[in-house]
DSSP file (Angstrom, degrees, kcal/mol; ACC not computed):
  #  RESIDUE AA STRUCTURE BP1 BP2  ACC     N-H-->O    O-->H-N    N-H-->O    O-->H-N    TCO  KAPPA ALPHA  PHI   PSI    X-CA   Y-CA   Z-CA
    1    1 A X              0   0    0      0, 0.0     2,-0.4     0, 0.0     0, 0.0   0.000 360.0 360.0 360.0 142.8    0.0    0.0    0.0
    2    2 A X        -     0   0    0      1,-0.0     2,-0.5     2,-0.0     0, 0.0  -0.915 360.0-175.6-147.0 143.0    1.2    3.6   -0.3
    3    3 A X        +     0   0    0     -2,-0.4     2,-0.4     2,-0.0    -1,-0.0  -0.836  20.2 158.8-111.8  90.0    0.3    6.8    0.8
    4    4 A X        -     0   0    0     -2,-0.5    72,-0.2    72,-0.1     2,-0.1  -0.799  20.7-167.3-147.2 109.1    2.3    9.5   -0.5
    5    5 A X  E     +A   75   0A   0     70,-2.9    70,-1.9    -2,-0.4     2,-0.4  -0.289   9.4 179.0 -81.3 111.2    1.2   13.1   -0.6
    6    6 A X  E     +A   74   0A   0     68,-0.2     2,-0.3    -2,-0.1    68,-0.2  -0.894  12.6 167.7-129.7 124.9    3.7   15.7   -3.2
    7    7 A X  E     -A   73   0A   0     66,-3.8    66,-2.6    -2,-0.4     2,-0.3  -0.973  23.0-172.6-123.7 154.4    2.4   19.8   -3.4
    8    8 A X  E     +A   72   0A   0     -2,-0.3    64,-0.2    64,-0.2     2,-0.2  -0.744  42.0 118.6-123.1 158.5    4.2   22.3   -4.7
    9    9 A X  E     -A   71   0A   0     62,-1.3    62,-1.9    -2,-0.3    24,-0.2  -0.857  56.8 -80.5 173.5 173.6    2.1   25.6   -3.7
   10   10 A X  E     -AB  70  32A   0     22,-1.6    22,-1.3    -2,-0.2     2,-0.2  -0.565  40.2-101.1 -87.3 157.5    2.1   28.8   -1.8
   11   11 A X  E     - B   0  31A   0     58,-1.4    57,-0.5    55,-0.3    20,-0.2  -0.640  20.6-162.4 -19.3 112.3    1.6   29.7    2.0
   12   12 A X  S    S-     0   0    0     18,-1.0     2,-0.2     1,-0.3    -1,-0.1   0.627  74.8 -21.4 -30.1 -48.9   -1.9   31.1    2.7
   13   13 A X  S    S-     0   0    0     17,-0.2    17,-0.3     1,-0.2    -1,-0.3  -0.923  95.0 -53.9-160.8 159.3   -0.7   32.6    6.0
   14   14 A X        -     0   0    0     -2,-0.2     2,-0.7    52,-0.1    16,-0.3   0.095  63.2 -97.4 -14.4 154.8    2.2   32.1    8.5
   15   15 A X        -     0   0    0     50,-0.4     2,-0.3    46,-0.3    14,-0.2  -0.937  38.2-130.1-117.4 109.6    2.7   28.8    9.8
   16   16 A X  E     -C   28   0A   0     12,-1.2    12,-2.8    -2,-0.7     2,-0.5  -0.491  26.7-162.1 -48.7 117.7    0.9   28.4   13.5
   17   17 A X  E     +C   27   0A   0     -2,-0.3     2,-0.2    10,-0.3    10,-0.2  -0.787  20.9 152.2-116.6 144.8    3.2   27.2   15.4
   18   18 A X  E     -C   26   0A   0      8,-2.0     8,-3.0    -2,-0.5     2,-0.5  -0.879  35.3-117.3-160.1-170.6    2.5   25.4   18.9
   19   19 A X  E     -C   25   0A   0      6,-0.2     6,-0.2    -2,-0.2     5,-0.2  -0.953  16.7-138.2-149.0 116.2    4.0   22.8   21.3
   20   20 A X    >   -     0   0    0      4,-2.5     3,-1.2    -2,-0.5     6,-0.0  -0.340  43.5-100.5 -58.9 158.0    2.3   19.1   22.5
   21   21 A X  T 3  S+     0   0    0      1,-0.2    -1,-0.1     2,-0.1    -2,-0.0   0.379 126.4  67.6 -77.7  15.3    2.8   18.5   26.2
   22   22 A X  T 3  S-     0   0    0      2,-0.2    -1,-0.2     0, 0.0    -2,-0.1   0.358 123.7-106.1 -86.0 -26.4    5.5   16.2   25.5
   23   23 A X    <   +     0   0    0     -3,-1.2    -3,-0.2     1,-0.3     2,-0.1   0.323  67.7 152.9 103.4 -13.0    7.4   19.6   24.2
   24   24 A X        -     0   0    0     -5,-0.2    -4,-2.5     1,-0.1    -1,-0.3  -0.464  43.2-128.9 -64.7 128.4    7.1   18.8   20.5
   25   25 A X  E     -C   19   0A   0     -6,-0.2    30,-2.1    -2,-0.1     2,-0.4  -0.158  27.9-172.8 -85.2 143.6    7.0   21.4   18.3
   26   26 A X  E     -C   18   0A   0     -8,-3.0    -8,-2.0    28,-0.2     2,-0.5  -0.920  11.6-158.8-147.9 145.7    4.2   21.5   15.7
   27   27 A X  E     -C   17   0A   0     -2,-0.4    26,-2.2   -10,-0.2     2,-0.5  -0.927   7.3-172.7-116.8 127.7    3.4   23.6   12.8
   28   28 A X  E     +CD  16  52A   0    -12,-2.8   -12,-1.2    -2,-0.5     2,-0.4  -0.829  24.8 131.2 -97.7 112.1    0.1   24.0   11.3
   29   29 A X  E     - D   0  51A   0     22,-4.8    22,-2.5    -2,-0.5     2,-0.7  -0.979  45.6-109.0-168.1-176.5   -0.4   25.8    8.3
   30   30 A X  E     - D   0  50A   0     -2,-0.4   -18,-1.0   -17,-0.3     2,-0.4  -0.804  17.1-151.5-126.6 130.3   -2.4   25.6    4.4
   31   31 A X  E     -B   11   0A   0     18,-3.1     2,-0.8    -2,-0.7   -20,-0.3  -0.847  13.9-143.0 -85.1 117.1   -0.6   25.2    0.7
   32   32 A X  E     +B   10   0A   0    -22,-1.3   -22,-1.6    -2,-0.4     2,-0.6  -0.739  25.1 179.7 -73.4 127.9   -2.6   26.7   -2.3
   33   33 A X  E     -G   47   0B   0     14,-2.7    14,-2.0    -2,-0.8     2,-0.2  -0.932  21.1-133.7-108.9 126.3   -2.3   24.5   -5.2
   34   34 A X  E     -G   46   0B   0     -2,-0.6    12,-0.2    12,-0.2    11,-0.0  -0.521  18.6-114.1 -76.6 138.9   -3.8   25.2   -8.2
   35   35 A X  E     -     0   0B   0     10,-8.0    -1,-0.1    -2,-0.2     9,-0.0  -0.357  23.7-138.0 -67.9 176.2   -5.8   22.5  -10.5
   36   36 A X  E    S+     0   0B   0      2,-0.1     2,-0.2     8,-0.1    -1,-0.1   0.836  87.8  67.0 -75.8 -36.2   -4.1   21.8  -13.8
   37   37 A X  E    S-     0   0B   0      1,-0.1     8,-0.7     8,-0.0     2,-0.1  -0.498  84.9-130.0-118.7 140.2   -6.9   21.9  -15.7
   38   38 A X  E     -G   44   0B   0     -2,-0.2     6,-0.2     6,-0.2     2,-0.1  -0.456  27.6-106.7 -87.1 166.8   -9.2   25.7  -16.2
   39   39 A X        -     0   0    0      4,-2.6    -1,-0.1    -2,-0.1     5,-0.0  -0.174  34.3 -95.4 -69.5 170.3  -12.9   26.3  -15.7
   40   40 A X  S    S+     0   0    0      1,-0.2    -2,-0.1     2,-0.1    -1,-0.0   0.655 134.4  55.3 -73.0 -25.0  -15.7   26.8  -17.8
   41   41 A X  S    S-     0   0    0      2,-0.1    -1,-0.2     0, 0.0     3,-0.1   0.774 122.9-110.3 -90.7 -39.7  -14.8   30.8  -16.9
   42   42 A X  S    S+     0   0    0      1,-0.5     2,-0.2     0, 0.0    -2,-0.1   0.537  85.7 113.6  92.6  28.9  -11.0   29.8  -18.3
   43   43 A X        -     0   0    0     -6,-0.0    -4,-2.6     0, 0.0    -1,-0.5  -0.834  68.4-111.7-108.5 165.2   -9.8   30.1  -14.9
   44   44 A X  E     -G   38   0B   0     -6,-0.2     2,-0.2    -2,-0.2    -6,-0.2  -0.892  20.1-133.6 -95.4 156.9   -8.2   27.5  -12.3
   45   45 A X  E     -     0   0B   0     -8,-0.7   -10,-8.0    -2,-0.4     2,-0.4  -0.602  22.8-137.3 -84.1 139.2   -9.8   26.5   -9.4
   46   46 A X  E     -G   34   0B   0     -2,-0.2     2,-0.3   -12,-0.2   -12,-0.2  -0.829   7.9-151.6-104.5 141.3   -7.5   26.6   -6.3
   47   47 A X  E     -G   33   0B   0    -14,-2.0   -14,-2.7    -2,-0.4     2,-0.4  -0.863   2.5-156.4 -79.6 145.1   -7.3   24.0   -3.6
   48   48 A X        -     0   0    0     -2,-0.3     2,-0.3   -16,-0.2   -16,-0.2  -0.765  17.8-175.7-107.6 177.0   -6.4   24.8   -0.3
   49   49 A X        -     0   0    0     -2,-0.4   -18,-3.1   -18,-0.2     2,-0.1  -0.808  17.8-122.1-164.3 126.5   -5.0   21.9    1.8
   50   50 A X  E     -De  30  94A   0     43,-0.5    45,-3.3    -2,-0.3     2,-0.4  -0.291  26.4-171.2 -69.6 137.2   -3.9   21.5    5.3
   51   51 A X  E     -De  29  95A   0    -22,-2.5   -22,-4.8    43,-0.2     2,-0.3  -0.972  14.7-161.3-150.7 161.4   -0.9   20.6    6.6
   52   52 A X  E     -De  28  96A   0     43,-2.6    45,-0.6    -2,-0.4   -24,-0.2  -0.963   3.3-177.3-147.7 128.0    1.3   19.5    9.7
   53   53 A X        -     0   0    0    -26,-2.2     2,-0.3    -2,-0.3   -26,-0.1  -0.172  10.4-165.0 -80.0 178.2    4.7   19.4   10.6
   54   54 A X    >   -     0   0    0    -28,-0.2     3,-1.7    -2,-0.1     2,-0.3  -0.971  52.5  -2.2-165.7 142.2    5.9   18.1   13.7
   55   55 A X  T >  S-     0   0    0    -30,-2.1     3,-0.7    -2,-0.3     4,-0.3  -0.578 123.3  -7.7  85.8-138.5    9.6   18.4   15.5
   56   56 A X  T 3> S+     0   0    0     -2,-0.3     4,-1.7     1,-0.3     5,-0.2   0.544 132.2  57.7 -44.5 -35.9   12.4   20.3   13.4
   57   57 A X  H <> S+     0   0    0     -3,-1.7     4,-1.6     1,-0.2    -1,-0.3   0.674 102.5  48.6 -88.3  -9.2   10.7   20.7   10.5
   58   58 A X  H <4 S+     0   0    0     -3,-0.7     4,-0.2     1,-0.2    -2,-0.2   0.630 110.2  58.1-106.2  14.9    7.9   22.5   11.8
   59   59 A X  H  > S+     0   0    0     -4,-0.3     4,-4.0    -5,-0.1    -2,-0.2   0.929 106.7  52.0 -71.8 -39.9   10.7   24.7   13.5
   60   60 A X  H  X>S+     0   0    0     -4,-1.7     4,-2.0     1,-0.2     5,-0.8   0.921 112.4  40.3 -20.6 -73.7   12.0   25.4   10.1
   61   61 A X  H  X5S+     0   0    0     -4,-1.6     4,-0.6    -5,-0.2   -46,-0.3   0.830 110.9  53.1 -77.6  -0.5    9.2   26.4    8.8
   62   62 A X  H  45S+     0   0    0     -4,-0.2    -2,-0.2     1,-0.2    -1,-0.2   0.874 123.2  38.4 -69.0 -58.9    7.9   28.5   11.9
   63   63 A X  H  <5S+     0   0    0     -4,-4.0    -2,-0.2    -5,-0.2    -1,-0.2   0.524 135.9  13.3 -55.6   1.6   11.6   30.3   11.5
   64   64 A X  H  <5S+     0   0    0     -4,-2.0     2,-0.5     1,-0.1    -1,-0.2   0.554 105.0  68.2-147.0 -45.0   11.8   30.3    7.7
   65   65 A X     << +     0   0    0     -5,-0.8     2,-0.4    -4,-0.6   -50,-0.4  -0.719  60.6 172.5-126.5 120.9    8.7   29.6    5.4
   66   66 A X    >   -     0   0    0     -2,-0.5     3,-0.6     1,-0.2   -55,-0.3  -0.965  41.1 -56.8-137.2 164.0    6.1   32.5    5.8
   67   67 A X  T 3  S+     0   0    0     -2,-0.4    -1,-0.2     1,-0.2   -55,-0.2   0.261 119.7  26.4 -20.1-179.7    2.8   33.5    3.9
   68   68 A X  T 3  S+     0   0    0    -57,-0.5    52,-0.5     1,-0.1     2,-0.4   0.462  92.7 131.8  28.8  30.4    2.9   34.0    0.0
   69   69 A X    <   -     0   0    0     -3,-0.6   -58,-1.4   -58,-0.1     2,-0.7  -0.810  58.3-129.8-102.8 155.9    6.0   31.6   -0.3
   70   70 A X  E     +A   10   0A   0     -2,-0.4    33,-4.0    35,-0.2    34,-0.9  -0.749  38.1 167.1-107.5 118.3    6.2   28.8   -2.7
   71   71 A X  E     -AF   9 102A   0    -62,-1.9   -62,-1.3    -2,-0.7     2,-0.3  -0.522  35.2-129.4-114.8 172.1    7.3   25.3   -1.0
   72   72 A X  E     -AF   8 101A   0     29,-1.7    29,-1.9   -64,-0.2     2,-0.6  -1.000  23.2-151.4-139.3 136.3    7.2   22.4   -2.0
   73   73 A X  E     +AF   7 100A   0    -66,-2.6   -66,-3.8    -2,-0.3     2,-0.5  -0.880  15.3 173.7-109.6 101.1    5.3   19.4    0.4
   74   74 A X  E     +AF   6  99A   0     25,-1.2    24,-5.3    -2,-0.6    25,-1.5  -0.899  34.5 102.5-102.7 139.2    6.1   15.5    0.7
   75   75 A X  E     -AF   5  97A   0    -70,-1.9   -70,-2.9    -2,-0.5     2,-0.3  -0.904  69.5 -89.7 158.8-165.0    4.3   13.4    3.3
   76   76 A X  E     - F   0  96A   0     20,-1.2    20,-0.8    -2,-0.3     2,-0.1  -0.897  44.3-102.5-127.2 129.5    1.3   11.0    3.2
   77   77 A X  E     - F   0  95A   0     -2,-0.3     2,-0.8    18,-0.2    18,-0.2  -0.139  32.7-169.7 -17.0  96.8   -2.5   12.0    3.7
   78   78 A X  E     - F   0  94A   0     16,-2.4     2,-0.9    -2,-0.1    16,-0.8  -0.803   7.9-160.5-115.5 131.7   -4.4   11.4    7.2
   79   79 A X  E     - F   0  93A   0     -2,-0.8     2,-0.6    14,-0.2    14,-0.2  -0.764  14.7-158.7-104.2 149.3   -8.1   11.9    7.6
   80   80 A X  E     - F   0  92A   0     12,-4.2    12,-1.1    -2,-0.9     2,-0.1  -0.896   2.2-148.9-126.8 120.3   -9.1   12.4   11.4
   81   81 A X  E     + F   0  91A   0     -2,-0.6     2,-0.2    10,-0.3    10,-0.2  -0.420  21.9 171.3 -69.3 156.7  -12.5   11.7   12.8
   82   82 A X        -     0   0    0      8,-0.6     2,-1.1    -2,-0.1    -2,-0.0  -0.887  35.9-120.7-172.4 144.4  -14.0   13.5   15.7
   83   83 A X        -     0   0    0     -2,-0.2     6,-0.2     6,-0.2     4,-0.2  -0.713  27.7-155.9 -56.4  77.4  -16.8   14.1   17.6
   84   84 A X    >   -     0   0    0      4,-1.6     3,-3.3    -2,-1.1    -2,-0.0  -0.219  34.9-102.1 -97.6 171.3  -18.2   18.1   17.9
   85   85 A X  T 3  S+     0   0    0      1,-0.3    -1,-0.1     2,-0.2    -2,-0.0   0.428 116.0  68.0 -80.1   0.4  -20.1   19.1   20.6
   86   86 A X  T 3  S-     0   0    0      2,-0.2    -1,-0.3     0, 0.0    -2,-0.1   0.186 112.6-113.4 -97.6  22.7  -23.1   19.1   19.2
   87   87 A X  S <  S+     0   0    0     -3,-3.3     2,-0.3     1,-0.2    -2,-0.2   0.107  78.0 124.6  86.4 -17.0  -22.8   15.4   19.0
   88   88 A X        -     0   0    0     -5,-0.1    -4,-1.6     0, 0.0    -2,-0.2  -0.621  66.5-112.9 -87.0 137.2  -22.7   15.3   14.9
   89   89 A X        -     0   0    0     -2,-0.3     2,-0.3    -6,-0.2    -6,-0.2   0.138  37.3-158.5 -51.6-166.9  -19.1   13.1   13.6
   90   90 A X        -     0   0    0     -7,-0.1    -8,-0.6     2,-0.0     2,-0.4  -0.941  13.5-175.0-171.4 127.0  -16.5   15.3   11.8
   91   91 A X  E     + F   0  81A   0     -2,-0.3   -10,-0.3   -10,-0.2     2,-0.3  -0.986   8.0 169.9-145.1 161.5  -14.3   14.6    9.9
   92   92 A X  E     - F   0  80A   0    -12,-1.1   -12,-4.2    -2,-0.4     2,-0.4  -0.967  21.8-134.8-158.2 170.0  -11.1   16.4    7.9
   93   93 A X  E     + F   0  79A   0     -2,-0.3   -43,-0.5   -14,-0.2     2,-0.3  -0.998  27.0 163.6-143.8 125.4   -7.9   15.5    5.7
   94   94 A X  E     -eF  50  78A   0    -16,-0.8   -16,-2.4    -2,-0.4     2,-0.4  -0.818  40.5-111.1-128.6 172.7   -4.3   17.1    6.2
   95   95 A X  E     -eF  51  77A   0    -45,-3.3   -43,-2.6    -2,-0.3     2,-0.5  -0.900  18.1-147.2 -96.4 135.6   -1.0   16.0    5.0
   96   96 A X  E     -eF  52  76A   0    -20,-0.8   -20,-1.2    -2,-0.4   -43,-0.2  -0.918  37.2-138.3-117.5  68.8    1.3   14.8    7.9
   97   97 A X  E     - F   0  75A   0    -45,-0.6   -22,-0.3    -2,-0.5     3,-0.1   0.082  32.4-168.4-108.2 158.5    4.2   16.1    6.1
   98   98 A X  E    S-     0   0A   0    -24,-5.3     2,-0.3     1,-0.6   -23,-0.2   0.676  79.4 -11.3-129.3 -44.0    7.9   14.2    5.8
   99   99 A X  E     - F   0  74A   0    -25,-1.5   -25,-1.2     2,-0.0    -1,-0.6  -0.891  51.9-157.0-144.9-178.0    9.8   17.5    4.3
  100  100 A X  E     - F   0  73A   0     -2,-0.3     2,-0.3   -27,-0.2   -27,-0.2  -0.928   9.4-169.3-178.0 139.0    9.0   20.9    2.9
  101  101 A X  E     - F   0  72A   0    -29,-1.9   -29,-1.7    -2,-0.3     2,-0.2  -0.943  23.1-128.2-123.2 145.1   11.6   22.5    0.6
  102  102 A X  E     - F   0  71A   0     -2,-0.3   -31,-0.3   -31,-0.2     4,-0.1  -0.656  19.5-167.1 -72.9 159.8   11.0   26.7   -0.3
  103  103 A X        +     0   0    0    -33,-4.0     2,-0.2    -2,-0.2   -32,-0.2   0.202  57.9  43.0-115.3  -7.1   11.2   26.7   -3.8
  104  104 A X  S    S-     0   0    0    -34,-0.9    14,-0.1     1,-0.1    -2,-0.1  -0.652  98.8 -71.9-128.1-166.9   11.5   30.9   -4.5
  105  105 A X        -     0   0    0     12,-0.3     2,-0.3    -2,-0.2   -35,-0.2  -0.209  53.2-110.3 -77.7 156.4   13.4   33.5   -2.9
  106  106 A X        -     0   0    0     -2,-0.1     2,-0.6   -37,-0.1    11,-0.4  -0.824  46.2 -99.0-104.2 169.4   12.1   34.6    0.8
  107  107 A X        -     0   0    0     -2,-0.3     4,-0.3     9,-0.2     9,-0.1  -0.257  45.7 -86.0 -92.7 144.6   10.7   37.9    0.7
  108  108 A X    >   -     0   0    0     -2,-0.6     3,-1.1     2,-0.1    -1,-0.1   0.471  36.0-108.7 -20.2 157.2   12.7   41.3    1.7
  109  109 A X  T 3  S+     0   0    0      1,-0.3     3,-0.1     7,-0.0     7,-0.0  -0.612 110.8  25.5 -83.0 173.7   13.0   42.7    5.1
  110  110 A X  T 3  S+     0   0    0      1,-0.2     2,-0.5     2,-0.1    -1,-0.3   0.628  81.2 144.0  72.0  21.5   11.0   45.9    5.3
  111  111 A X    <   -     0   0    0     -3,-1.1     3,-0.2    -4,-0.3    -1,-0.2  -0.890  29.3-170.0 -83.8 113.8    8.3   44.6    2.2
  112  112 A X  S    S+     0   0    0     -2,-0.5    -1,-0.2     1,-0.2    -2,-0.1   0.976  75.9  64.8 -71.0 -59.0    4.9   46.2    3.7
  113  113 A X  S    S-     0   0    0      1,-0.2    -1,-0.2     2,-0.1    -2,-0.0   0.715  97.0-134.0 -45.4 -29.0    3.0   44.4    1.3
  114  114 A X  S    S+     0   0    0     -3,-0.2    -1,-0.2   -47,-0.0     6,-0.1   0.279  87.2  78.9 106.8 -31.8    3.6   40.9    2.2
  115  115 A X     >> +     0   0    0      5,-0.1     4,-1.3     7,-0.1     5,-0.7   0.559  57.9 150.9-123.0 -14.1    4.3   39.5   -1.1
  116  116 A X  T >45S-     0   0    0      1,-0.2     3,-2.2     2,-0.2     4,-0.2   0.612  74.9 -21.9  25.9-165.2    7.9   40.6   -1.6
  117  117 A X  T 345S+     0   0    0    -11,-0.4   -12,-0.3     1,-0.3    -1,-0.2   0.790 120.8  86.3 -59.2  -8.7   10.1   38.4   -3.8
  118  118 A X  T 345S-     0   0    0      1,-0.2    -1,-0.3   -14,-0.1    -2,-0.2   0.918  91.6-131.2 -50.4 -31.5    8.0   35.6   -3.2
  119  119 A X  T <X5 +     0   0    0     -3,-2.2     4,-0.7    -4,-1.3     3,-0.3   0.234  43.3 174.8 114.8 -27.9    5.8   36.2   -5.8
  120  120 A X  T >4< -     0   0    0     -5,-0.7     3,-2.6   -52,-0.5     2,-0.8   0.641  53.7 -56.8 -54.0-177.0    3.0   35.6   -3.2
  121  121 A X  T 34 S+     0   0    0      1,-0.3    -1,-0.2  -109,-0.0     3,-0.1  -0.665 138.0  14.2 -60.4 103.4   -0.9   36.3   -4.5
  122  122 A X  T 34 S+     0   0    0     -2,-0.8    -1,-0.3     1,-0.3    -2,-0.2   0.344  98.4 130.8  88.1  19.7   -0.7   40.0   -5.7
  123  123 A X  S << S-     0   0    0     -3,-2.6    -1,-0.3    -4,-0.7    -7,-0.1  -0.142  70.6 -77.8 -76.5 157.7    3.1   39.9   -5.6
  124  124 A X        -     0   0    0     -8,-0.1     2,-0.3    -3,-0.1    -1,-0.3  -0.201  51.7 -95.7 -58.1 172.9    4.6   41.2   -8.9
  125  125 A X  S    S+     0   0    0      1,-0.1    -6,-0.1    -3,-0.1    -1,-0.1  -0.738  82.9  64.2 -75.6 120.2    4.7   39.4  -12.1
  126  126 A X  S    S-     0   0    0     -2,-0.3    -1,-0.1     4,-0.1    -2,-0.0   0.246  75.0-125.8 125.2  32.4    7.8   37.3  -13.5
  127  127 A X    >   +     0   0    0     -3,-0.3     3,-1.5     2,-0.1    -8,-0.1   0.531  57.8   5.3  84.4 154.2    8.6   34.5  -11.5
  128  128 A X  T 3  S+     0   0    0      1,-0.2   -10,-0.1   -10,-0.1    -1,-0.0   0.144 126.2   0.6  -4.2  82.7   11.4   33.1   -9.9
  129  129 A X  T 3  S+     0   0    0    -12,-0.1    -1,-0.2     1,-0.0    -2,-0.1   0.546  91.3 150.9  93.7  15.7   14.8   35.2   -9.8
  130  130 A X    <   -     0   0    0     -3,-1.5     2,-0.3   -13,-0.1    -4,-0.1  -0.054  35.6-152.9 -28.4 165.8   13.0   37.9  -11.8
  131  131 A X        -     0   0    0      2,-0.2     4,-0.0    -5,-0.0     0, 0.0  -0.777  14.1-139.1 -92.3 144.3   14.3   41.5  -11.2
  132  132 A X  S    S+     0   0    0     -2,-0.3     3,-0.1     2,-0.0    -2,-0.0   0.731  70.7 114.3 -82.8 -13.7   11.8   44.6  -11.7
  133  133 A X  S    S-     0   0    0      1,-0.1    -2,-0.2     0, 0.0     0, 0.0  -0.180  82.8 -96.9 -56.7 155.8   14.6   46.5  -13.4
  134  134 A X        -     0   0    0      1,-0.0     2,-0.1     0, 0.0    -1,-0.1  -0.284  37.4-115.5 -82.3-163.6   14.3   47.2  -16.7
  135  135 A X        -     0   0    0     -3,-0.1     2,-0.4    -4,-0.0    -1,-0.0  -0.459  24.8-128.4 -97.1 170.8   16.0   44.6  -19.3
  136  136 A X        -     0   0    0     -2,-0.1     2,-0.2     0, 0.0     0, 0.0  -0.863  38.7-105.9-104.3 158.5   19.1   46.2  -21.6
  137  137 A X        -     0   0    0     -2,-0.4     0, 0.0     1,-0.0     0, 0.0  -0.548  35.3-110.6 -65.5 148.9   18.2   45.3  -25.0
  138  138 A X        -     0   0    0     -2,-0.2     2,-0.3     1,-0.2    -1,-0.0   0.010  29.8-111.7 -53.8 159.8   20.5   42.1  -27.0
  139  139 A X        -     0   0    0      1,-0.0     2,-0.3     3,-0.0    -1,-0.2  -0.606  44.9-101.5 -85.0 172.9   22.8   42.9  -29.7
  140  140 A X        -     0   0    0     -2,-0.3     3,-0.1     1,-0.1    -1,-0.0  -0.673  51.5-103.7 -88.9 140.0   21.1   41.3  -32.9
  141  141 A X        -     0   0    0     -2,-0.3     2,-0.4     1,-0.1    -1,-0.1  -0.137  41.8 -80.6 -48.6 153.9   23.0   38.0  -33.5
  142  142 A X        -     0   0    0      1,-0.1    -1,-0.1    -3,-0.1     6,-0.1  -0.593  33.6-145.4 -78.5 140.7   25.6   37.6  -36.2
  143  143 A X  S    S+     0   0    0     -2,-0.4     2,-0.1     4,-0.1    -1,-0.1   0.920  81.5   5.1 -66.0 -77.9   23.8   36.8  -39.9
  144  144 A X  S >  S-     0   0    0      1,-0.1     3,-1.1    -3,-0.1     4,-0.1  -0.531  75.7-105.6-128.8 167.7   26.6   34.6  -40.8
  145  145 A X  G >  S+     0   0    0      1,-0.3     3,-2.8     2,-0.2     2,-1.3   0.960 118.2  63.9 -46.9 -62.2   29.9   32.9  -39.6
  146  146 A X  G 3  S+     0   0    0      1,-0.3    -1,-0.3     4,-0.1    -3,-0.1   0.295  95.4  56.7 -30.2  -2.7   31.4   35.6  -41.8
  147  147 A X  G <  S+     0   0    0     -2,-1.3     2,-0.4    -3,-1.1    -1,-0.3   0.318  84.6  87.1-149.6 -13.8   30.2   38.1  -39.8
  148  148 A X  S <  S-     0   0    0     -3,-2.8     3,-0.5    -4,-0.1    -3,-0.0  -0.730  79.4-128.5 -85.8 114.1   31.7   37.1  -36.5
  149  149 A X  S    S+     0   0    0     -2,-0.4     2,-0.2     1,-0.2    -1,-0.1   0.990 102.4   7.5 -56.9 -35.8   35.4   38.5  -36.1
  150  150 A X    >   -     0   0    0      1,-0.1     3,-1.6     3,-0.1    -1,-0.2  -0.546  68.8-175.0-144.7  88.6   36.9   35.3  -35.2
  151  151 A X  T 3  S+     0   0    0     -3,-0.5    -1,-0.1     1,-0.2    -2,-0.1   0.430  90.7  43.1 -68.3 -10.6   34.1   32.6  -35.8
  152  152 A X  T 3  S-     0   0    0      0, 0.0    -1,-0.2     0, 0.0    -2,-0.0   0.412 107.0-118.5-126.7   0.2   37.0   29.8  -34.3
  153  153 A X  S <  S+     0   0    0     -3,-1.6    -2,-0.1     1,-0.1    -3,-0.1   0.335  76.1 128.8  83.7   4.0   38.4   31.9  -31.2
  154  154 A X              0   0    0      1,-0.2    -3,-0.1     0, 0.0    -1,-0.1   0.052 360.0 360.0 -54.8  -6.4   41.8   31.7  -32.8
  155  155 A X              0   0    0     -5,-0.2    -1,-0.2     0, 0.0    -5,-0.0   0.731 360.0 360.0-114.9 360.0   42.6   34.9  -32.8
């Protein structure tokens, strides 16, 4: 049998961080992943998905991994039942998570906005190692070998 959970997605929020009475650290927190496939609108539809770390990693990510960042998630799928207090079951599915890698940049000190180089949801536009300066324009390639001073480095 196997149960094994992979997201790559952003942060939602901060990672809640807390402690069991045993002293183990745990971090709580939710990846949006986008489907692959668009809507009828020609949009995708997001999932949100819960997850928890436990121990080192969810120190990591308390010290490290903040809203709008783009991680990447392995671990394996638990559903938990429960009772609420109005007697009706419950029930929910998180990922129980094995690592968590950032995949982008984390985002500047002093960024008010929140979304800083991450990218985050309403972060600028153009991805991963991007700069907002502008670009210098290329020289145009050479039309032929001929055209190259020394087309074999030989001089």
């Amino acid at each position: 049998m196997l149960n094994r959970i992979v997201l790559i997605g952003r942060l939602t929020r901060d990672p809640e961080q807390s402690y069991a009475t045993s002293g183990v650290a745990i971090a709580k927190f939710t990846v949006a992943v986008d489907r692959p496939l668009r809507n009828e609108n020609g949009e995708r539809d997001t999932d949100f998905i819960d997850c928890v770390a436990f121990k080192q990693r969810a120190e990591f990510l308390h010290k490290y991994v903040h809203k709008g960042r783009l991680v990447a998630v392995e671990g394996r799928l638990q559903i938990r039942q429960w009772q609420a207090q109005d007697g009706s079951k419950r029930r929910s599915a998180e990922v129980l998570v094995d690592s968590v890698d950032p995949l982008d940049r984390p985002r500047e000190t002093g960024d008010e906005d929140g979304a800083g180089a991450a990218g985050g949801y309403g972060g600028p536009a153009g991805g991963f190692g991007q700069s907002s300066a502008p670009r210098q324009p290329m020289a145009p390639p050479p039309t032929s070998i001929g055209d190259h001073p020394d087309p074999f480095g030989d001089e």
